[in-house]
N, C-alpha and C positions, 0 to 999 in steps of 0.2 A: 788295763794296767793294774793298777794295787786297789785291790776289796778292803775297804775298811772295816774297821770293828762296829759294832752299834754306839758304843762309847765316843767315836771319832767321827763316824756321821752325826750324832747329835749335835756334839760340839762345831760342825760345819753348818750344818742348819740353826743352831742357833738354840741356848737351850729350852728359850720359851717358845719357841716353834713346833706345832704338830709337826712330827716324820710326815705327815701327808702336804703339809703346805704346800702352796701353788709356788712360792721361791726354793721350795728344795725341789720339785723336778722341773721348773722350768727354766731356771737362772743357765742362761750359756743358750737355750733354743734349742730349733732340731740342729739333728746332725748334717755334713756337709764332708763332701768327700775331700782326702787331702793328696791325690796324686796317687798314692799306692807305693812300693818300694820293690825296684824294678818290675815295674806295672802290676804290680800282686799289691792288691789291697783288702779282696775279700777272699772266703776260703769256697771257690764254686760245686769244688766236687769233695765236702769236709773227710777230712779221716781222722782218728784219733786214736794214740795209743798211750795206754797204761801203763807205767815203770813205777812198781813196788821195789823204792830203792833202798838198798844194804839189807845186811842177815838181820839187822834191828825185826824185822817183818817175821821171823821164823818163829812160830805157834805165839805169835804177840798182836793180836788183833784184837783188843777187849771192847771195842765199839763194832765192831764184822765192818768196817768199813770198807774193804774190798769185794765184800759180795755187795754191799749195798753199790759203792761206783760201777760193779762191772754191770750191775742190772741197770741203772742211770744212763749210764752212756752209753750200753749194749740197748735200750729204746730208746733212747727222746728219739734220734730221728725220725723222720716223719709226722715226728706230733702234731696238734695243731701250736702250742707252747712255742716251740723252738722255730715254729714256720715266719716269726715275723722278721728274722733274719733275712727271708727272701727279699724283701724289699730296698734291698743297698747293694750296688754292683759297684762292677771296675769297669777300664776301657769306656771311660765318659770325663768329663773337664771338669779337672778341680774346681768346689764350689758346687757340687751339682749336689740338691737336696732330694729330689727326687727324681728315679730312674724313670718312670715310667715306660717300661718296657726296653730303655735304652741299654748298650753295656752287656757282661754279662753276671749275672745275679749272682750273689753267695746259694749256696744249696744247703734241703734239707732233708738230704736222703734217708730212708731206712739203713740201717746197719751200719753207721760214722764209727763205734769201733772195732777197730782194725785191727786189734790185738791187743796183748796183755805181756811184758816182760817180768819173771818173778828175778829181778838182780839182784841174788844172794848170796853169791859168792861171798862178798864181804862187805865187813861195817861201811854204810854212809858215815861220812868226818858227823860228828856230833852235834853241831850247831853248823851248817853245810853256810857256806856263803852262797851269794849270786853265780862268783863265775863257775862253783863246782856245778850246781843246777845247769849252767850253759855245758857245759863238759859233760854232765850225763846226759844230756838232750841229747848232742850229737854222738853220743857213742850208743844211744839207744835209735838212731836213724842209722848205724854202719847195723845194729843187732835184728833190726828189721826189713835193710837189704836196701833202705831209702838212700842211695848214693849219689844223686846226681840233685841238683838245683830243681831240674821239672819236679822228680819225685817226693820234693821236699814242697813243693808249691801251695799246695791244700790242705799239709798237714799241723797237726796241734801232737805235741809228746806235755804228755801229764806226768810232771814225777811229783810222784808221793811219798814223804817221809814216814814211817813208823812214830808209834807214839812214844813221847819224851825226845822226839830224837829233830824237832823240827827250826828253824831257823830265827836268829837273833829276832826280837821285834813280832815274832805270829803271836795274836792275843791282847796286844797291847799298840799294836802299830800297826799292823795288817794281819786278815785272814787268810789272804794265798793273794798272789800276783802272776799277771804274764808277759815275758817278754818276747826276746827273742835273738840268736845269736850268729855271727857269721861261724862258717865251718868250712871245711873241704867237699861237703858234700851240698854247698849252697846257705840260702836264710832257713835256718831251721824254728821254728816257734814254740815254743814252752809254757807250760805254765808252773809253778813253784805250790805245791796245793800240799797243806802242813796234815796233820794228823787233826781232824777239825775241833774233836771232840774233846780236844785235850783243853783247849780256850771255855768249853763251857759255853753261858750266856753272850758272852762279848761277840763269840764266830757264830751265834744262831741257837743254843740249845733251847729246847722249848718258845723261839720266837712265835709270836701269834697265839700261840698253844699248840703248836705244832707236833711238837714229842721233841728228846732230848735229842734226836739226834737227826733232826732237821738241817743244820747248817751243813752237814755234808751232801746235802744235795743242790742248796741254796747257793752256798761258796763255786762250788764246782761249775756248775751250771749258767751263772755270772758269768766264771772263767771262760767258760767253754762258746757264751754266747758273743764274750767281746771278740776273742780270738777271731771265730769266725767272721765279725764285721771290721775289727781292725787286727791282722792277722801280723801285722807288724806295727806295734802300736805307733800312732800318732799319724801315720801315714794312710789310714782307711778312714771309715768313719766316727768321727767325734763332732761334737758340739763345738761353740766360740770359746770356751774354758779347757778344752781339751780332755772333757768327761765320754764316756763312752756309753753304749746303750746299757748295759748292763748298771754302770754309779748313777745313772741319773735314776734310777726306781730303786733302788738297794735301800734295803730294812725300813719299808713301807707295813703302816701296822694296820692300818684301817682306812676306807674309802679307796678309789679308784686307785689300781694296783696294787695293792696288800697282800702279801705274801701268803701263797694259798695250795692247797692239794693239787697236783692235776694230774691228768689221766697220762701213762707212756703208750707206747704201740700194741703194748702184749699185756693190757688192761691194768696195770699195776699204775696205784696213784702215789706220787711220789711230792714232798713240799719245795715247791722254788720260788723266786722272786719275782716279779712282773720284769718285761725289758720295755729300752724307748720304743716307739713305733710314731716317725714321722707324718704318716698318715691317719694315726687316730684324731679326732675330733677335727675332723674337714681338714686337715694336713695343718692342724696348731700342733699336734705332736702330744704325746700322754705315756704312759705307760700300762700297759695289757699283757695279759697272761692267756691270751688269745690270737691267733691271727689266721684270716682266711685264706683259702690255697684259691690262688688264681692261677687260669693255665693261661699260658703263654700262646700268642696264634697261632697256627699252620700258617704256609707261604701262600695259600689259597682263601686266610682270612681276611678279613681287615677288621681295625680295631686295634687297642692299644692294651696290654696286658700288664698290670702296675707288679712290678718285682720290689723286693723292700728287705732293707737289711741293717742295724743298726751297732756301731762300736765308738766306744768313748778308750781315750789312751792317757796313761799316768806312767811318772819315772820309777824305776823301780827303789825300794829302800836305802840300798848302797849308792845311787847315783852312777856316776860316771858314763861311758857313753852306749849305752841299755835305755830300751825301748819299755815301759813296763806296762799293766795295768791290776790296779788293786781293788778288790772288792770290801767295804767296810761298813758294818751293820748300825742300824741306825735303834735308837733306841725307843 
């Protein structure tokens, strides 16, 4: 749902609290599936597409942050990073913490994206509300052919604002959020991902010692992992708080899960956040920046194959009846 800033995760943990304390990632438990919305609750076969929204974008990239996202999310899949998503499915009984093979698991294919829209035609409104981000969502699934409800089932539409040009509250209130919206063309899924670098420290510049321009992989990647475990927020997986895999580890600065390098597919290391993983520490649940690929059986094996997938859900800024999730850094 909503990424918080690192100023607004402190203040949630507490300000004499390490960001690592055991009550800032364990408060709420593991996650626990909530039914799904019309039986879609993870993303199995992910795709993701990129909308660099309004002419704001035209020779105005002074962080490169579109070469950096299209290399981000043109590899995680397959990584070992992003593979702990496998472990949370749909098609199993609300309540259920772990799949163990049940169900079928969100996915962490090679090559999730799908494409790239440069929508230059003309200005994004200048401080863009919620419901416009819903409105280019779906006009960016009619510009990539995704018309019908199936073909909208697994997907995530990322619009991305230009710099200066990004929504009431980015920097001070939230780093980027996702929701998601009814359309003609089915639930479409969104996420709201501001210009990062324009926030500085608060969205991740230099968090850990990272380099300045670390939260646009950190934000994003948050995004892109709740999306995939709770695809329509609040209805996939979240914790008893309604936090998502992605806020329960967000702006962790040292010890178990702290925000670190890792490797993509096509050997480039890029910095992201740890996610929950229900199954870390004997199934007490933690967060890792790691997660093992297990295969699933043949019909001629036996044996049980653990699948794992984890999303925390939050309202979006404006309220009203939006699904959201926010990512917010901790300090």
């Amino acid at each position: 749902m909503i990424h918080a800033t690192v100023e607004d995760e402190q203040r949630v943990r507490g300000v004499a609290a390490p960001p690592t304390s055991e009550r800032a990632v364990t408060s709420g438990g593991n996650l626990s599936y909530h039914g799904g919305t019309g039986g879609i609750g993870v993303e199995t076969a992910p795709k993701i597409y990129l909308v660099l929204w309004g002419s704001q974008w035209t020779n105005n990239d002074p962080s490169g942050e579109e070469s950096i996202l299209n290399n981000f999310y043109g590899n995680v899949g397959g990584s070992n990073w992003s593979n702990s998503v496998t472990q949370y499915c749909q098609n199993v009984p609300t309540g259920t913490v772990y799949c163990n093979g049940a169900g079928t698991p969100a996915g962490n294919p090679h090559g999730v994206l799908a494409g790239i829209w440069y929508d230059n035609g003309a200005p994004a409104p200048s401080r863009p509300r919620q419901s416009r981000f819903a409105s280019e969502a779906a006009r960016a699934a009619s510009h990539f052919g995704n018309t019908t409800a199936s073909s909208n089932a697994s997907v995530q539409y990322v619009i991305a604002t230009a710099t200066q040009n990004n929504s009431s509250g980015f920097g001070t209130q939230f780093c980027a959020y996702h929701s998601w919206t009814s359309s003609q063309y089915g639930n479409v899924a969104y996420t709201n991902l501001p210009y990062i670098t324009d926030a500085g420290a608060s969205c991740g510049a230099n968090f850990n010692g990272l380099g300045a321009k670390a939260g646009i992989t950190i934000v994003s990647g948050h995004e892109m992992a709740e999306t995939m475990t709770d695809q329509f927020p609040g209805s996939g997986w979240t914790d008893s708080s309604g936090a998502e895999n992605g806020d329960k580890c967000a702006w962790i600065s040292s010890g178990q899960g702290a925000s670190a390098d890792v490797m993509l597919t096509n050997g480039t290391s890029v910095p992201v956040q740890s996610l929950w993983s229900n199954a870390f520490n004997s199934d007490a649940g933690g967060c890792v920046l790691t997660y093992p690929w297990a295969r699933r059986p043949t019909s001629d094996e036996s044996g049980d194959a653990t699948v794992i997938a984890g999303v925390l859900a939050i309202r979006g800024p404006e309220g009203g009846d939006v699904r959201v999730r926010e990512h917010r850094r901790a300090a």
